[in-house]
C-alpha positions as CSV (number, residue, x, y, z in Angstrom):
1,X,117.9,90.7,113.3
2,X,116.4,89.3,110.1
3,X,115.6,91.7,107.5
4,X,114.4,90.9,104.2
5,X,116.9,92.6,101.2
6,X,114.8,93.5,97.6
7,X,116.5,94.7,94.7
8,X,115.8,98.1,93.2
9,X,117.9,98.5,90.7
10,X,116.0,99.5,87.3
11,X,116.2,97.0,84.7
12,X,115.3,97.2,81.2
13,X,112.3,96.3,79.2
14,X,110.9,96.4,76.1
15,X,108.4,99.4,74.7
16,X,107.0,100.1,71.4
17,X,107.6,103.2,70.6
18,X,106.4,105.6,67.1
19,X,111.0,104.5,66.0
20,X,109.8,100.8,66.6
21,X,111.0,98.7,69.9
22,X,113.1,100.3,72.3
23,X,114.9,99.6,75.2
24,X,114.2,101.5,77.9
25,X,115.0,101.4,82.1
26,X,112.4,100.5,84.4
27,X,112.1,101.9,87.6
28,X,111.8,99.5,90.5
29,X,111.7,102.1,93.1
30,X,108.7,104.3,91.3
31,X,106.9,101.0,90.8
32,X,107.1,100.1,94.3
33,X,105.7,103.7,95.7
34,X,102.8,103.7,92.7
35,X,101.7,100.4,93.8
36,X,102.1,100.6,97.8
37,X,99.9,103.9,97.2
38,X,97.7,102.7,94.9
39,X,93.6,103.5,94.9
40,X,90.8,102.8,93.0
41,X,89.7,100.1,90.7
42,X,93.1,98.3,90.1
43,X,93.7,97.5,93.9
44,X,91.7,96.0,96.3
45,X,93.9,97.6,99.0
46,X,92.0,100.3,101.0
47,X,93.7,102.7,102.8
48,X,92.8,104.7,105.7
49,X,95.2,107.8,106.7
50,X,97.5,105.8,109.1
51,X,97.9,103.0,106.3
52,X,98.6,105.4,103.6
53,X,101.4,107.3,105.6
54,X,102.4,104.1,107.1
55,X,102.8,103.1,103.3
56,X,104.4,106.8,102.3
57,X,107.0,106.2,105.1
58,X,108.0,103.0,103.5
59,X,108.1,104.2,100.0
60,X,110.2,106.9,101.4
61,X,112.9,104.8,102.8
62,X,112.9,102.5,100.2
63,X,113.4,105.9,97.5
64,X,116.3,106.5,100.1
65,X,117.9,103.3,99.1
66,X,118.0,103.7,95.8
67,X,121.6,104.7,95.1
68,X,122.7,101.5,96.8
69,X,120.4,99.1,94.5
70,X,118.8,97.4,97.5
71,X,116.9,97.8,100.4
72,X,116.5,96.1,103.3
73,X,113.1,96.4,105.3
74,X,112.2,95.0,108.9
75,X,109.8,92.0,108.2
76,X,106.9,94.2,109.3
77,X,107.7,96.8,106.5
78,X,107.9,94.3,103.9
79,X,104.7,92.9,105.0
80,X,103.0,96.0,104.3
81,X,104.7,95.8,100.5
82,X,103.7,92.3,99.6
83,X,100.4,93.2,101.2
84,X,100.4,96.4,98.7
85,X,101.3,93.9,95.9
86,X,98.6,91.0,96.6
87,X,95.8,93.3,96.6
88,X,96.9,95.3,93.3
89,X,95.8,93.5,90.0
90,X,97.2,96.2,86.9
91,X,100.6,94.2,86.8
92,X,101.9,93.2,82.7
93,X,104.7,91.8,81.3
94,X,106.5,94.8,82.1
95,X,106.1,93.3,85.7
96,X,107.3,90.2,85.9
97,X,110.8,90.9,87.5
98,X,109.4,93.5,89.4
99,X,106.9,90.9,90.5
100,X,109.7,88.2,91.4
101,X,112.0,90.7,93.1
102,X,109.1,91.3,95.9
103,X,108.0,87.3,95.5
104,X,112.0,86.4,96.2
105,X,113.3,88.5,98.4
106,X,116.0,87.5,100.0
107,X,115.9,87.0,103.8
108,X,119.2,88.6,105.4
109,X,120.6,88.3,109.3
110,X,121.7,92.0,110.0
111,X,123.5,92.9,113.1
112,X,122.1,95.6,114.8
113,X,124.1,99.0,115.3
114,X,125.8,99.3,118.9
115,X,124.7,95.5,119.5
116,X,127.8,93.3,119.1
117,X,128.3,89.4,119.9
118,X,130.7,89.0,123.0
C-alpha cells in the first residue's frame, strides 16, 4: 500500500524578539492542525461539519505521530492536507520548510498489518 511519509519534526527559525534575533522551534505538527482547520479571510477552504471533523481526525493522528517525527497518511488523507494548504494564503518565510515538507512528501510502499507476501 502506498502511503505518503511528511516530516514533523520542528525545526528552527528565526524571530525578532525585544533581546534581538532569536532562535526559536517551529512546530510542524501545530502548523499542520491551524491550517487544515483554518476559516475566515486567510483561506479559501470552506468547511462544512463532516469536512471539519474529517480534517480534526487527521490533525489528530498526525498530533499522534509526533514523537516519531513523521507521519505517514493514506493518499486520501494527505489529499485533504494539501487541499487544506492550496486553499490557505497567510504562509511567510517562517513557512517555507513547512511549505516544502507537504509539497515533497515522500511517497512510501507500506506493507499492510496481517497481509504478508507468500
Amino acid at each position: 500500500m502506498k502511503m505518503k511519509k511528511i516530516n514533523i519534526k520542528a525545526y528552527k527559525v528565526e524571530a525578532i524578539t525585544d533581546k534581538g534575533p532569536q532562535s526559536m522551534p517551529y512546530s510542524v505538527v501545530y502548523s499542520i492542525e491551524n491550517v487544515m482547520l483554518a476559516n475566515g479571510p486567510m483561506t479559501s477552504q470552506k468547511l462544512n461539519m463532516s469536512g471539519t471533523l474529517r480534517n480534526s481526525r487527521i490533525a489528530e493522528k498526525i498530533k499522534g505521530a509526533e514523537e516519531k517525527g513523521y507521519i505517514l497518511l493514506e493518499e486520501s488523507e494527505f489529499i485533504e492536507v494539501k487541499k487544506s494548504f492550496e486553499a490557505f494564503s497567510g504562509f511567510g518565510k517562517n513557512e517555507v520548510e513547512l511549505c516544502k515538507r507537504i509539497e515533497q512528501a515522500e511517497t512510501v510502499e507500506v506493507e499492510e498489518k496481517g497481509k504478508k507476501n507468500k
